[in-house]
N, C-alpha and C positions, 0 to 999 in steps of 0.2 A: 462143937462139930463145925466142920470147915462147910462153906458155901456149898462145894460141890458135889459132898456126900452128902446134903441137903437135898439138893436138886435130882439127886440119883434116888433120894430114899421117895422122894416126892414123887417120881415117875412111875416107881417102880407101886407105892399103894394103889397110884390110881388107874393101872393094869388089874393088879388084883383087886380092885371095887368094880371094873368095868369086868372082869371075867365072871365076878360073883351075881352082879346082877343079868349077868348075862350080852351088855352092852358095850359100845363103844364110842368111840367119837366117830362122826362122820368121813368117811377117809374121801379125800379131794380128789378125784378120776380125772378129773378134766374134763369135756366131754370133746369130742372127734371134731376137731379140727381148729380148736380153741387154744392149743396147748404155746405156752410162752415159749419162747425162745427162736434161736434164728437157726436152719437148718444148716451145717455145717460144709456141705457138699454144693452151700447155694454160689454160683458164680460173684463173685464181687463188684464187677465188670458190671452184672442188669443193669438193665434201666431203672430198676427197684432203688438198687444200691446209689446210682449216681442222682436219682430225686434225692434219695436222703440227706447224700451229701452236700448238696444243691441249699438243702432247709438249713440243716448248722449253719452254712456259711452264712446265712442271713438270719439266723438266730440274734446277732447282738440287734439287731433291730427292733424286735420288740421291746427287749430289755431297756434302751435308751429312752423308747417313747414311751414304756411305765414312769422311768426318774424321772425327764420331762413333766409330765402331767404329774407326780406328786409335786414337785419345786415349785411348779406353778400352782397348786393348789395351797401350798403351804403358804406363797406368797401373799395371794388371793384372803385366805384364812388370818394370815398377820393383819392385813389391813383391816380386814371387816372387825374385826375385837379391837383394833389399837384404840377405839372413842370408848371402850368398855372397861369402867374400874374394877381393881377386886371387890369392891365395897358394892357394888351394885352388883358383878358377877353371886357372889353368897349369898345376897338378899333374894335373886331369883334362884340360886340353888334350893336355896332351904323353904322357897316358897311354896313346893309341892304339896299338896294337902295326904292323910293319912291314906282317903279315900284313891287317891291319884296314884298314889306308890302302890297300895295293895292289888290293884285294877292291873299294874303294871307289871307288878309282879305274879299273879295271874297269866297274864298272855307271854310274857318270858317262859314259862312252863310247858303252856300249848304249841309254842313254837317248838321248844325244843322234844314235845313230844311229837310232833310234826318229822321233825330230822328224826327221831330213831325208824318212823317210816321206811327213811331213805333204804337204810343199810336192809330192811325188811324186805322192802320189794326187788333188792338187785339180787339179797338171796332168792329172791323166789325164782326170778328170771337165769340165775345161774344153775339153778335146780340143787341148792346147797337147803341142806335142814342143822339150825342153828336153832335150839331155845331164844324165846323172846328175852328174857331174862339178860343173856348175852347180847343179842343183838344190841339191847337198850341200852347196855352198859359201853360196850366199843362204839356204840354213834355216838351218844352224847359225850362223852370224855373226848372222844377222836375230834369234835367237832369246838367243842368247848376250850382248849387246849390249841387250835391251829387257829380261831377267830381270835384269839389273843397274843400266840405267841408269831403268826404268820407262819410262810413256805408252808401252804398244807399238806401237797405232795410229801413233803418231809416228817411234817410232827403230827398231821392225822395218820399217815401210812404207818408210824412206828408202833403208836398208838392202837393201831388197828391189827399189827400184827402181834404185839404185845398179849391181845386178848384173843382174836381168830385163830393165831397159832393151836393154842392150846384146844381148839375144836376140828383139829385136823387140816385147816384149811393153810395153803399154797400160799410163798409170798405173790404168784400169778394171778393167781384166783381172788388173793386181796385188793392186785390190782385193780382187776375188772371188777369188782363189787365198788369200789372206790370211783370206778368213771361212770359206770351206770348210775350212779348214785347223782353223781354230777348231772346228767342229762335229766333227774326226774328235778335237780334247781334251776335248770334254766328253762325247762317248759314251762315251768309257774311261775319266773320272772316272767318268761316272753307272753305268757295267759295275761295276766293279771297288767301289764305295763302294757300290752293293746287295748285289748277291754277298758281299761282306766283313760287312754290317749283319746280313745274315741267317744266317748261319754261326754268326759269332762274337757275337750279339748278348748273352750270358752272359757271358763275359770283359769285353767292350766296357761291361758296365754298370758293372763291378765298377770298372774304372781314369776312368770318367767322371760315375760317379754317374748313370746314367739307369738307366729301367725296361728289363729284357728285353723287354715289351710295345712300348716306344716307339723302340726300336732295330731290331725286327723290319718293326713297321709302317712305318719311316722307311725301311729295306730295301725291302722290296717296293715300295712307291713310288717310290722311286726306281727301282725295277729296272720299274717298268710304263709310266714316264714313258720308258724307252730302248726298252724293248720297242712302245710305242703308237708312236713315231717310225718304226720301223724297221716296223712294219706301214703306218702312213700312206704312206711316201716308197715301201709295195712295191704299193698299189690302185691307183697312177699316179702320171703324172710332177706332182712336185710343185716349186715354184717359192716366192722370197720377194723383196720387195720393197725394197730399201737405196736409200735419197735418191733415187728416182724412176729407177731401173733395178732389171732383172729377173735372178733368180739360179736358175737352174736348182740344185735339189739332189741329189744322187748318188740313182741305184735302190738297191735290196735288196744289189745282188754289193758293190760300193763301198762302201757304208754300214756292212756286218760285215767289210770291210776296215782302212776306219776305227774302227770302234769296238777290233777286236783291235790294230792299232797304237798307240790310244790308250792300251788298257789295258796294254800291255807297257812302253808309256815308262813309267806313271805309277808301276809295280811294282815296275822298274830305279832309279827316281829313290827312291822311298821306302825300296830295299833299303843306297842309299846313307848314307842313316841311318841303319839300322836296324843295320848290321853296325859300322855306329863307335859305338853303344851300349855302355855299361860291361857287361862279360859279366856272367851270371846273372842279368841283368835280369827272366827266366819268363815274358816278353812275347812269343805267337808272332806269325808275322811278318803272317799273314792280319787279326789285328785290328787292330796297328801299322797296315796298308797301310787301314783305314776312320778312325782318326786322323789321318792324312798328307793320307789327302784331303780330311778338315774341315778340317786346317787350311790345307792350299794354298787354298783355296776361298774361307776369311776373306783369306786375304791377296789374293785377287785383287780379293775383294768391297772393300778397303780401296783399293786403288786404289795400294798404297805398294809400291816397288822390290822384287820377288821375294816381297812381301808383307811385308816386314822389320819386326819388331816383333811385327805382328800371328801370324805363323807360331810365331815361338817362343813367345810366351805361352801357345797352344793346346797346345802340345806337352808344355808344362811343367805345364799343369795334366790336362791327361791321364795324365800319366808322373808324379802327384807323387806317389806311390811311390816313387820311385826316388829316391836323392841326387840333391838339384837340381845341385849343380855339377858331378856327372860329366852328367846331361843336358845342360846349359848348355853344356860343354866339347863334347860331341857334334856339337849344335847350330854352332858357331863352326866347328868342322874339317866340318862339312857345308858350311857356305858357302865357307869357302874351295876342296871341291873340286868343288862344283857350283855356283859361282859364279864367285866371281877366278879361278880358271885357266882355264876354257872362254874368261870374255870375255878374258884376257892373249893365250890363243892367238888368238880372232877377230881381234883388232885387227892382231895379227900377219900375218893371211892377207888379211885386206883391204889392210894393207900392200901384202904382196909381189900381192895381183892387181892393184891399182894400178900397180905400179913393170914387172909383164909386160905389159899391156895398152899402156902407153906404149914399153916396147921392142919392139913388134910394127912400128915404124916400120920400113923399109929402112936400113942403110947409106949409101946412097947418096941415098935421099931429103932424108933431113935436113941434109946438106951444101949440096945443091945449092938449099937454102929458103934458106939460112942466107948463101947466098952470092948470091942473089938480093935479098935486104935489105939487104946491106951493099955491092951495087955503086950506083955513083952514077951510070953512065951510062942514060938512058931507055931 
């Protein structure tokens, strides 16, 4: 049987299981005033239209000052390993103890049970009803899959339409679950990276070389920049504008929803470091967690796979105290368990939902396709 009449026979049971029990997939409405697209009738001429064009034009700007900041971090990262052998990098790889990996691999899980939050609460805020089951499966693979391969607009979104599709939902509507989702990770960066600046801003100067004065202040601003959001989005319903559709953003209850979800992945993800550190490091874990965030930050800002390069050089030189090659070793068993194995298992699960989705055909159906193409009488 050819792909096609696979895909036809496949559509067609799972109409007739949704009639039988009476159900459906949830169909995407959009709701009033949210709906993607650019109105056709709209003058091109607005003001609308020539900010846009205004932004391209200085779009390559960002782009140059991600490559910048990676080259330079990649440079930065050369030097700091060039006094590091391989013979000393493996003896601190493989120095992790049983207890250290299991601990690690642990909070690798809560993190990532953290991000299937994400995609939970932006359905909620979209007013889409998705099984958990679903949701769990398109965050983590969606998420697991663009931290490694990069461009996550690109390979979460295919990702995510790959599986949302099949629950009726809009490639529009996947967008906006996709940005909402974004806004509940950077509330709990910016939670967790104030709260941590302003604490520990005395340690924090000592392993970075800054002033207590400018770690405190960098704190509070940050923390007034989360605070002023979550006052704005609580005076009324507030909304933002992507390629000429409208995005409702969460009230007050949702928004310190998200921001405590965000700041529990980002806690869980950084404790995954933190506990594969060479012991007696004297680093506690509160100013480690405003580290982690500067440097997850550069690496997003870098635009490079997980941040790759750019993450460790920040790390290394915040921690260079420390033997660099048991950091460097830390570093390595960090990626592989918050890295290669989440994406080893996604690909795994997108496998096998692949391989259930196509056996939801009947028995019976498929034969009777099968023997329809291959009779020769009209």
């Amino acid at each position: 049987m050819n792909f096609a009449t696979q895909d036809k026979n496949l559509a067609q049971a799972q109409r007739l299981r949704d009639a039988a029990a009476g159900t459906a997939p949830p169909r995407d409405e959009d709701p009033a005033g949210q709906d993607p697209g650019q109105d056709p009738g709209r003058d091109p001429s607005a003001p609308e239209e020539r900010h846009a064009r205004h932004r391209r034009r200085y779009a390559w700007i960002g782009t140059v000052a991600s490559v910048v900041l990676f080259v330079i971090s990649l440079g930065v990262l050369g030097k700091l390993v060039s006094t590091v052998t391989w013979a000393d990098l493996r003896t601190a790889f493989l120095a992790a103890t049983p207890n250290q990996i299991g601990l690690a691999i642990l909070l690798v899980v809560v993190s990532y049970l953290f991000l299937t939050c994400y995609d939970a609460l932006a359905l909620r805020q979209l007013r889409l009803k998705v099984p958990y089951r679903t949701t769990a499966l398109a965050s983590f693979t969606s998420y697991a899959v663009s931290f490694n391969l990069g461009f996550p607009l690109l390979t979460a979104g295919t990702v995510r339409y790959w599986i949302y599709s099949g629950q009726g939902l809009s490639p529009g509507r996947i967008a906006a679950l996709t940005i909402v989702a974004g806004f509940t990770f950077w509330l709990g960066m910016g939670a967790v990276l104030g709260i941590s600046l302003i604490r520990e801003a005395e340690p924090l100067s000592h392993l970075t070389y800054t002033s207590v004065l400018f770690n405190q202040g960098l704190g509070v601003a940050t923390l007034a920049a989360v605070l002023g959001y979550l006052a704005w989005v609580t005076v009324g319903r507030r909304s933002v504008k992507v390629r000429g559709w409208r995005l409702e953003l969460p009230g007050l209850k949702l928004s310190l929803s998200q921001m405590l979800v965000g700041a529990g992945d980002v806690c869980a993800a950084a404790g995954v470091l933190y506990v594969l550190l060479p012991a007696g490091h004297g680093v506690s874990f509160e100013a480690f967690v405003a580290i982690y965030v500067l440097a997850a930050m550069l690496g997003i800002a870098s635009h490079a796979p997980g941040g790759l390069g750019v993450f460790e050089a920040t790390v290394l030189l915040a921690l260079s105290g420390l033997p660099r090659e048991s950091v460097l070793g830390a570093l390595l068993l960090f990626r592989v368990c918050y890295y290669l194995v989440p994406f080893v298992v996604a690909l795994a699960a997108l496998g096998a939902y692949e391989i259930a989705k196509r056996a939801r055909l009947t028995p019976r159906e498929a034969p009777d396709d099968d023997a329809a193409e291959s009779d020769p009488t009209p």
